[in-house]
C-alpha positions in Angstrom: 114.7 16.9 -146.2 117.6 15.1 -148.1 117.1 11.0 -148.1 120.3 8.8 -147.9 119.1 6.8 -150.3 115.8 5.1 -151.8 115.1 2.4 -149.1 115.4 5.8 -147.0 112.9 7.3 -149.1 110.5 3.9 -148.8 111.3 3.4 -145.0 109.6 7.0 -144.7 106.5 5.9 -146.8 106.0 2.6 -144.6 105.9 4.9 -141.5 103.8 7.7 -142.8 101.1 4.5 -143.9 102.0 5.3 -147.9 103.5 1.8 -148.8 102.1 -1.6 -149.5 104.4 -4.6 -149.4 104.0 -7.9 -151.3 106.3 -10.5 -150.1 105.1 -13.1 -152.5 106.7 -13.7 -155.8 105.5 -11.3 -158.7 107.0 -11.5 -162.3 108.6 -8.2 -163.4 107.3 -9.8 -167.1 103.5 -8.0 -167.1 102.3 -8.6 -163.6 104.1 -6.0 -161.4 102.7 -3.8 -164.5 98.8 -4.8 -163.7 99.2 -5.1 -160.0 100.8 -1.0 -160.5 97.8 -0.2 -162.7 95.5 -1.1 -160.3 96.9 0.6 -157.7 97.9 4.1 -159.6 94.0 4.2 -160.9 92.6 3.4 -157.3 91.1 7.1 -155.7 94.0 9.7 -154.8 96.7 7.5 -156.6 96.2 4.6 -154.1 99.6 3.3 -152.1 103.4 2.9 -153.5 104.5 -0.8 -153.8 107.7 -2.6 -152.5 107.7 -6.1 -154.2 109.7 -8.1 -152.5 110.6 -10.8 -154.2 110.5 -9.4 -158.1 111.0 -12.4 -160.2 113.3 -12.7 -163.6 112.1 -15.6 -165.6 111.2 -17.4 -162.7 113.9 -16.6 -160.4 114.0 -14.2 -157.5 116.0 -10.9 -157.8 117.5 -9.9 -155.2 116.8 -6.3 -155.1 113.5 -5.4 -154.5 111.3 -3.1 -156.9 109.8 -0.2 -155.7 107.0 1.7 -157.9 104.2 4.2 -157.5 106.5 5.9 -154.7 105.3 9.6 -156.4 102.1 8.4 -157.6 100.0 11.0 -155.3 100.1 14.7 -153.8 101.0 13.4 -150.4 104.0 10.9 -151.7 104.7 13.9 -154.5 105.4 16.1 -151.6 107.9 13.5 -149.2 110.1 12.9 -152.4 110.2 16.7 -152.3 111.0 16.6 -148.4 107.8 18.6 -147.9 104.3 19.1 -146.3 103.0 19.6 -149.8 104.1 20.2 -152.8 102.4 24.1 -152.5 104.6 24.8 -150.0 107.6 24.1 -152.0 106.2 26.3 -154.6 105.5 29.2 -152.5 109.1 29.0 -151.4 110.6 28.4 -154.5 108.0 31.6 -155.6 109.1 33.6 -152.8 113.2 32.9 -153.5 112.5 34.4 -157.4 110.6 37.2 -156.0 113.3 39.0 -153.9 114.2 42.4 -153.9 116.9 44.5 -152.8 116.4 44.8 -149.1 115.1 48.3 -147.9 115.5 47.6 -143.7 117.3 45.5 -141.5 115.0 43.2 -141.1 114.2 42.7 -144.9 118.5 42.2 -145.2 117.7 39.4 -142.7 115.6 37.8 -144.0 116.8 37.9 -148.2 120.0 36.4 -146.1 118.3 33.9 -145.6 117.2 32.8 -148.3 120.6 33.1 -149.5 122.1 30.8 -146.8 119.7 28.1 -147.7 120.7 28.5 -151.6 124.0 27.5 -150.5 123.0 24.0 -150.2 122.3 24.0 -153.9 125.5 23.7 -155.8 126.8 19.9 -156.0 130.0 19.1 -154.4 132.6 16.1 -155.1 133.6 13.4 -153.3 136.4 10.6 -153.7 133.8 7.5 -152.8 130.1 6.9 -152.3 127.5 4.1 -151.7 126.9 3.8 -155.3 130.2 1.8 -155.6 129.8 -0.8 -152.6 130.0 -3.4 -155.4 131.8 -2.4 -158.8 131.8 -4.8 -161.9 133.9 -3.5 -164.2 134.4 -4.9 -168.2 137.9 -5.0 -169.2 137.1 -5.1 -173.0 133.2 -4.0 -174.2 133.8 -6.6 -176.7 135.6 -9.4 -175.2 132.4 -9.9 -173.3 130.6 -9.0 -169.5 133.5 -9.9 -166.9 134.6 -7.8 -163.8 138.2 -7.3 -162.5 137.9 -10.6 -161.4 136.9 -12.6 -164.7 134.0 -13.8 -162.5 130.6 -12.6 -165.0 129.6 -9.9 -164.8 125.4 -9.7 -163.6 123.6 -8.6 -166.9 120.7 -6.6 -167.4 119.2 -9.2 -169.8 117.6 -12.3 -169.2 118.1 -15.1 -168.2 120.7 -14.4 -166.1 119.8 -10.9 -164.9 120.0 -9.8 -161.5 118.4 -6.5 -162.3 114.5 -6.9 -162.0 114.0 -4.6 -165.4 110.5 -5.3 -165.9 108.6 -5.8 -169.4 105.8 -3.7 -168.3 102.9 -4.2 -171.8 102.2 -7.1 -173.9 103.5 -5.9 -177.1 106.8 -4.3 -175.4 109.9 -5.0 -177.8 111.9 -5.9 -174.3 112.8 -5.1 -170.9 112.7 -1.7 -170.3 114.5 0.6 -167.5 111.7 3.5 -166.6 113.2 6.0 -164.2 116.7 5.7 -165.1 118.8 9.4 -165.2 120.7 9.5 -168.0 123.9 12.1 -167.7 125.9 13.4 -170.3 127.6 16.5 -171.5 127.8 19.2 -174.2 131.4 18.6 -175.5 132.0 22.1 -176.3 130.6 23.9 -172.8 131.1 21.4 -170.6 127.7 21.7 -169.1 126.1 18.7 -167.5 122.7 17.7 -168.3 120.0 14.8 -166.5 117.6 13.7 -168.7 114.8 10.6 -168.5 115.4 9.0 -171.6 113.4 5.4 -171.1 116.5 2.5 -171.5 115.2 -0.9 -173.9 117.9 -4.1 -172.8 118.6 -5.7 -176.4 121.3 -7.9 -175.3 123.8 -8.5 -172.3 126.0 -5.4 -173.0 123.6 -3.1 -174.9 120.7 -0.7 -174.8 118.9 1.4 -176.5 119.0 5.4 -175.7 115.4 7.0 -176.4 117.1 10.6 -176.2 114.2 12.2 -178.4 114.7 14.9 -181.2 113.8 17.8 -179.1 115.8 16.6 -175.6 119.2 18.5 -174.2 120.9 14.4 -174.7 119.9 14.1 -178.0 121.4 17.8 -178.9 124.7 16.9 -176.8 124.7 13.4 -178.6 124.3 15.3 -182.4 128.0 17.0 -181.4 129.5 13.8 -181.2 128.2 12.9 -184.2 129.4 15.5 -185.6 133.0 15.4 -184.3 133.0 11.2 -184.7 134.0 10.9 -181.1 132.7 8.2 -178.8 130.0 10.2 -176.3 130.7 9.3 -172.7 127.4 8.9 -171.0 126.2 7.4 -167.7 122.8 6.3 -166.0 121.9 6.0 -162.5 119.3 4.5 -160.8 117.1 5.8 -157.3 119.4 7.2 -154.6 116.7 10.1 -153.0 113.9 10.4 -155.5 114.1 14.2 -155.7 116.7 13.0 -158.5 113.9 11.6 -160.9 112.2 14.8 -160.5 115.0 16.8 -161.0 115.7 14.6 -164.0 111.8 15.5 -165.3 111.5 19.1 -164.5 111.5 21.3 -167.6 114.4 23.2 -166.7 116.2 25.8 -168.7 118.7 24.9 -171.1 122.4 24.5 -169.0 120.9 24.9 -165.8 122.2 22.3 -163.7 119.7 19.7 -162.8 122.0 18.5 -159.7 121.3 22.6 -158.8 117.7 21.8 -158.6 118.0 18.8 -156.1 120.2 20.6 -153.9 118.0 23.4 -153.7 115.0 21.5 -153.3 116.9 19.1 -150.7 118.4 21.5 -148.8 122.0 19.6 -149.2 124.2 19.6 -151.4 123.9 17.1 -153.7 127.2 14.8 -153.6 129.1 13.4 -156.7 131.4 10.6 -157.4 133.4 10.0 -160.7 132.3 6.8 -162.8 134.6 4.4 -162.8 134.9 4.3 -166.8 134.6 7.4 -167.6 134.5 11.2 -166.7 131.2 11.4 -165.6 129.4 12.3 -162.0 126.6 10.5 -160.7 125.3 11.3 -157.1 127.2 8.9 -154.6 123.8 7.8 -152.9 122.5 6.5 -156.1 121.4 2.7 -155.9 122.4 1.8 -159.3 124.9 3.1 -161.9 124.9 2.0 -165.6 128.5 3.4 -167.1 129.6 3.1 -170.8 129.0 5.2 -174.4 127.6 5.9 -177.5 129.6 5.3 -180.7 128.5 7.6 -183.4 130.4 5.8 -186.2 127.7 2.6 -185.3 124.4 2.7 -187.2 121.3 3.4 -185.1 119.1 1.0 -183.8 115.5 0.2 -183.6 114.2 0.9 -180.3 110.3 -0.6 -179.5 107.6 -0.8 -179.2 106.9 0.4 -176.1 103.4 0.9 -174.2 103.8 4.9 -173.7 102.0 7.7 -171.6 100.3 8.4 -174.9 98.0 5.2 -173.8 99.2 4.1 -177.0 102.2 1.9 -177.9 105.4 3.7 -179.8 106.4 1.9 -182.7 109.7 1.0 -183.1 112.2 4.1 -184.5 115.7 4.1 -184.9 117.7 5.4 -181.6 121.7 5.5 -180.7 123.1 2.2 -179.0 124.1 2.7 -175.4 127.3 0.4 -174.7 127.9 -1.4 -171.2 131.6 -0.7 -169.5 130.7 -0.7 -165.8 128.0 -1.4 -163.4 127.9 -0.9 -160.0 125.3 -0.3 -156.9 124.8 -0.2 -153.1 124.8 -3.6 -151.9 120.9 -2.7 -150.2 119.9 -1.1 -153.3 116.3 -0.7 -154.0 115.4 -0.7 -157.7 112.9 2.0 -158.5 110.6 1.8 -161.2 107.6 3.2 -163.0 104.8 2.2 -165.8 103.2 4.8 -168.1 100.2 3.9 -170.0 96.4 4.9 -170.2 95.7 7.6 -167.6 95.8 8.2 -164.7 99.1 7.2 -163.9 101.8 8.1 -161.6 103.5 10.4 -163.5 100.6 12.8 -163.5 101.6 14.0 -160.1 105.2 14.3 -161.3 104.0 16.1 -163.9 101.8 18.1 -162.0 104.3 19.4 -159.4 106.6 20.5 -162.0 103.8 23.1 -162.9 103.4 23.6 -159.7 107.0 24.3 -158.6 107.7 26.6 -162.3 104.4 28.1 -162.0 106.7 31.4 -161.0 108.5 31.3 -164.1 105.4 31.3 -165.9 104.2 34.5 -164.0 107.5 36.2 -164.4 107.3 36.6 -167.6 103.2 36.7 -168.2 102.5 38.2 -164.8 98.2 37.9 -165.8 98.6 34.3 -165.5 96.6 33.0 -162.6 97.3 29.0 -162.8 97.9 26.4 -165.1 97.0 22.6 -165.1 97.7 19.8 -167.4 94.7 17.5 -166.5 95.6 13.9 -166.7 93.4 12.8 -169.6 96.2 14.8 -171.5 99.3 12.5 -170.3 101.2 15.7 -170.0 101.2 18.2 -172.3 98.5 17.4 -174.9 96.3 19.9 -172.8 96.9 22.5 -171.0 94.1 24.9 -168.9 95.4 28.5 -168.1 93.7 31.0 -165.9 94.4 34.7 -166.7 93.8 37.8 -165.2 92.1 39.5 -168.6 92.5 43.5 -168.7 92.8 44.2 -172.7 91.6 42.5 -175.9 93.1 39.2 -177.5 94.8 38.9 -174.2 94.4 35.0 -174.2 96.1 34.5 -177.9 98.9 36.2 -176.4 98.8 33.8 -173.4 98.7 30.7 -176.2 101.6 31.9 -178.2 103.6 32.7 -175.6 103.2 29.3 -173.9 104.0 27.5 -177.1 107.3 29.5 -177.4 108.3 28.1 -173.9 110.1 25.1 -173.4 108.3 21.6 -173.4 105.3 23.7 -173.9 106.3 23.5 -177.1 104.3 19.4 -177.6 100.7 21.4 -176.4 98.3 20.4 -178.7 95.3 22.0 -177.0 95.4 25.2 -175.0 92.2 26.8 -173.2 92.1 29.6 -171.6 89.7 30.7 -169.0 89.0 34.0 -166.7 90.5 34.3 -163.0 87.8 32.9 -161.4 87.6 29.4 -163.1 89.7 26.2 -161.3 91.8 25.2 -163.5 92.1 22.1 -161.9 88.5 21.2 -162.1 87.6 19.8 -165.3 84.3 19.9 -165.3 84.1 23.9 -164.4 86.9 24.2 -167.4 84.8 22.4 -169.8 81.5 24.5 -168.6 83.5 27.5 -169.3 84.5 26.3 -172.6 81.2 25.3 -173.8 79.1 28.0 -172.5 81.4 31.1 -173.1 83.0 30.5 -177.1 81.6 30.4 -180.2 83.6 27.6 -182.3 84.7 30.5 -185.2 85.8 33.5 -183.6 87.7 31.6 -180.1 89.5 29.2 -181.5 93.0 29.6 -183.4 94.6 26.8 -185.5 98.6 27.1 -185.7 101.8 24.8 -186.5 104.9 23.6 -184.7 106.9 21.0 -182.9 105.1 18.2 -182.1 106.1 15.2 -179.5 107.9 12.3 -181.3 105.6 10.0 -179.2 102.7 11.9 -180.7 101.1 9.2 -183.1 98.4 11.2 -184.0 100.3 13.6 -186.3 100.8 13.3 -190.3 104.7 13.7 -189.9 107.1 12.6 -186.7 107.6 15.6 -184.3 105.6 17.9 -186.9 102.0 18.5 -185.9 98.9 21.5 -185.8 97.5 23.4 -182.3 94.6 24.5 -180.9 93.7 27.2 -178.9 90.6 28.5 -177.7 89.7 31.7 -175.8 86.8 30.6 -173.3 87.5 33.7 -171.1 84.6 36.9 -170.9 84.6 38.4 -174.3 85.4 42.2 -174.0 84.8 44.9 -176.7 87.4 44.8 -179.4 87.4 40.9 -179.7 84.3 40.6 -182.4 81.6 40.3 -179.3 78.8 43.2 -180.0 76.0 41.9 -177.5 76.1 42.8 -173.8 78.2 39.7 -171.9 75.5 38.5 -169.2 76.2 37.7 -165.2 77.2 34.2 -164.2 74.4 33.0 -162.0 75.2 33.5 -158.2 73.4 32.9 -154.9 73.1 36.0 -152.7 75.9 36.1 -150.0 73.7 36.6 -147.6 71.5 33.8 -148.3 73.9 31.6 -148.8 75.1 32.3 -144.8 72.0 31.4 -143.6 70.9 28.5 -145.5 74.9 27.1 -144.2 73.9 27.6 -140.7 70.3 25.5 -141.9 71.9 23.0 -143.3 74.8 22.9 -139.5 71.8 22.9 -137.4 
C-alpha cells in the first residue's frame, strides 16, 4: 500500500486505534522528548503521537509533529503497507529465491512477481505536493528572503515555523531526526538516501552528521577532493516507507528510491529541487535544498543525546547551507528521539533484519535467524541461529558477518544452535552460559568501530567479540560426551495440556 503522504500515513493509524492525539500545547524544547519516552518504553512500544499544537519558544507551530509512528511491530508493518512485517519478508525472500520456470504454471507465477517489480523503479514528474509553498533565497549570503523579499520561515528560533525539537538536556541545539538526506557520487551519478541527523546552528545553516563509514560522507570526500560545491538536498515525511528506505542497510549504489517502490508497490515519484539538480519524492512534506562547500572549514556538530544512551560529544562535521525550502501546505512534521532503550527505532531496526534476513541466507545458507536485541541499540549485539553441520562453523558465521555491511560496528556476536530463539533473550543468555567455556568459545578480533561508539580507545577504531554458545562437536577442543537438553516426554506433555483445558 503506497500513502499520499504522512497525514495519510497518521489518518490510517487513528483508524486502526494506533495514534494518540494531544491537542494541548507541548514544547518541542524537552517535553515532546519525555512525553515520547514514556510512550516508546510503555509494553509493545505503546501508541504513536500527533501533537497538535508543538510549541517554538512559546509560540504555536503550525504544523503538527508526529513521532513514535514506527515505534512497534504492528505500526512497523502499516509504514510497510503490510499485515506484518513477516509477510513482507517472505515476499521479499520468495522474489530473491526464483528460478528459471520449469511449467506453465511456474512461468506464471515468476511473471508475476516480475509485474509487481515494475512498480519499483522511480519515475519523474514536472510538479508535486512537496512545492505547494516554495521559499526560495536569492543570495545564501544576502540573507533568508523568498522571491518575494517577504522572510523567509527559518529553521532556528525564534522565529521558526519548523517545530525542530531539542530533544535532551545537554543537546548543542535543535535537531532534525528523520530527515533524508540525498546526494550523489559525482563521478557515477548514482543517487544515495542516507539519515544523517541535521543540528540548526543558525537561520541558514546546519550541520551534516554524514559519519566516516556512510555512502554521504564517501560522495562528500569527492567533492573535497575536486573543490566543487556538493549539491545536496533533505526531505522530510511524505509516506514513511521513505525513512525506512533511508535506514535499511542496502548495498552500495542500489537505489534506495528502488526499495520504496518495491516495497510500496508504486513507483516512487520525483520532482527536481528548485536549486539544484536533485530529486526528492513529490509527496514529501518538507524539502530542505542547498550545499556543502568543501573550501569552508568543518564545524562542530553536538552534543547530542544518541541511541548509544549516551550523549555524542561534539566532532567536527561539513556545514549544510540553506537555498530553498519548501513543503505541502498540510504538512505533517515527522520526528523521532533516540536515547536509552527501548526506543522506536528498535522496530526500525528490527524489520531491516527482518526484510535482508534473505541476503544473509544467500550467502551463509546455515543461518537460521538473527536479532539485534534492543539493549544493543542496533548493532552492539547481535544473536545468530545456525544450522551447525562441521567444526568452527560459528567463527565462520562471526567473520563473515563482520565483513558485511553495517555489520561491520558489531561489537558482540553470539551464536547459538537451530533450536534457540533468537529473539528471546533470556533462552540466548541460558544458552550462552550453560554451553561455553570462557577460553576456548570466545574470539577477540579488530576492526571498524561506530563513530558514536564512546566506548572505544580511538574514534571508529575498536575490538570484537564472539562467542560460540552452539553444541560443541568433535574437532572444536570438546573431548567429553555433549549431554541432552532436558525435555518433557511428548506424550506427557499432551496429556497434562488437556489437564490443565479441562
Amino acid at each position: 500500500m503506497a500513502f499520499d503522504s504522512f497525514r495519510d500515513f497518521i489518518g490510517q493509524l487513528d483508524r486502526a486505534g494506533e495514534l494518540k492525539r494531544i491537542s494541548q500545547p507541548v514544547a518541542t524544547e524537552l517535553e515532546i522528548t519525555e512525553i515520547a519516552d514514556r510512550e516508546m518504553k510503555s509494553p509493545n512500544g505503546g501508541k504513536a503521537l500527533l501533537f497538535e499544537k508543538p510549541t517554538v519558544n512559546g509560540e504555536v507551530s503550525p504544523f503538527p509533529v508526529a513521532i513514535n509512528t514506527m515505534g512497534s511491530w504492528k505500526r512497523m508493518a502499516m509504514s510497510l503497507g503490510a499485515d506484518s512485517v513477516n509477510e513482507v519478508a517472505a515476499e521479499l525472500g520468495s522474489l530473491m529465491k526464483a528460478k528459471p520456470p520449469t511449467s506453465f504454471r511456474e512461468a506464471i507465477k515468476l511473471l508475476g512477481q516480475a509485474l509487481d517489480l515494475r512498480h519499483a523503479k522511480p519515475k519523474t514528474v514536472k510538479d508535486g505536493p512537496c512545492k505547494e509553498v516554495i521559499h526560495l533565497v536569492r543570495n545564501a549570503e544576502l540573507g533568508m528572503r523568498n522571491e518575494s523579499g517577504d522572510s523567509l520561515p527559518t529553521l532556528r528560533t525564534p522565529h521558526s515555523a519548523l517545530p525542530i525539537q531539542k530533544c535532551w538536556p545537554l543537546d548543542g541545539g535543535r535537531f532534525i531526526t528523520l530527515p533524508c538526506v540525498v546526494t550523489k557520487d559525482p563521478d557515477t551519478g548514482e543517487r544515495n538516501v542516507g539519515m544523517y541527523r541535521i543540528q540548526i546552528y543558525d537561520d541558514r545553516t546546519t550541520g551534516m552528521h554524514w559519519q566516516l563509514q556512510k555512502v554521504g560522507a564517501r560522495h562528500g570526500r569527492r567533492y573535497y577532493e575536486t573543490g566543487a560545491r556538493m549539491p545536496v538536498s533533505i526531505f522530510i515525511g511524505g509516506d514513511p516507507v521513505f525513512t525506512f528506505a533511508a535506514t535499511a542497510p542496502l548495498p552500495d549504489g542500489l537505489d534506495e528510491f528502488l526499495l520504496a517502490g518495491y516495497l510500496r508497490k508504486k513507483s516512487v515519484e520525483l520532482v527536481k529541487c528548485e536549486t539544484n539538480d536533485l530529486e526528492v519524492p513529490a509527496n514529501a512534506d518538507f524539502v530542505i535544498e542547498g550545499y556543502v562547500d568543501p573550501k569552508e572549514p568543518l564545524r562542530d556538530e553536538g552534543p547530542f543525546g544518541d541511541h548509544t544512551g549516551y550523549y555524542t560529544l561534539p566532532e567536527p562535521y561539513p556545514v549544510f547551507h540553506i537555498t530553498a525550502i519548501t513543503h505541502r501546505k498540510d504538512a505533517v512534521y515527522p520526528a523521532t528521539i533516540v536515547g536509552m532503550p527501548p526506543m522506536e527505532d528498535f522496530y526500525i531496526g528490527s524489520a531491516s533484519v527482518k526484510l535482508f534476513l534473505p541476503v544473509f541466507k544467500m550467502n551463509f545458507p546455515e543461518i537460521v535467524d538473527i536479532a539485534l536485541p534492543a539493549e544493543g541499540v542496533f548493532h552492539n549485539l547481535v544473536f545468530v541461529s545456525i544450522k551447525k553441520t562441521y567444526p568452527m562453523q560459528a567463527y565462520k558465521i562471526m567473520h563473515g558477518l563482520w565483513g558485511m555491511g553495517q555489520m561491520m560496528f558489531t561489537k558482540y556476536i553470539v551464536v547459538v544452535d537451530d533450536d534457540v530463539d533468537v529473539h528471546n533473550t533470556s533462552e540466548v543468555l541460558f544458552r550462552l552460559c550453560a554451553n561455553t567455556d570462557p577460553q576456548r568459545d570466545s574470539i577477540f578480533t579488530k576492526g571498524p568501530s561506530d563513530v558514536l561508539d564512546h566506548a572505544t580507545s580511538e574514534m571508529a577504531i575498536g575490538s570484537k567479540l564472539g562467542i560460540d554458545a552452539t553444541k560443541k562437536l568433535p574437532g572444536e577442543g570438546f573431548k567429553r560426551a555433549w549431554p541432552p537438553l532436558i525435555k518433557m516426554d511428548e506424550a506427557v506433555k499432551a496429556k497434562v495440556e488437556k489437564l490443565f483445558k479441562s
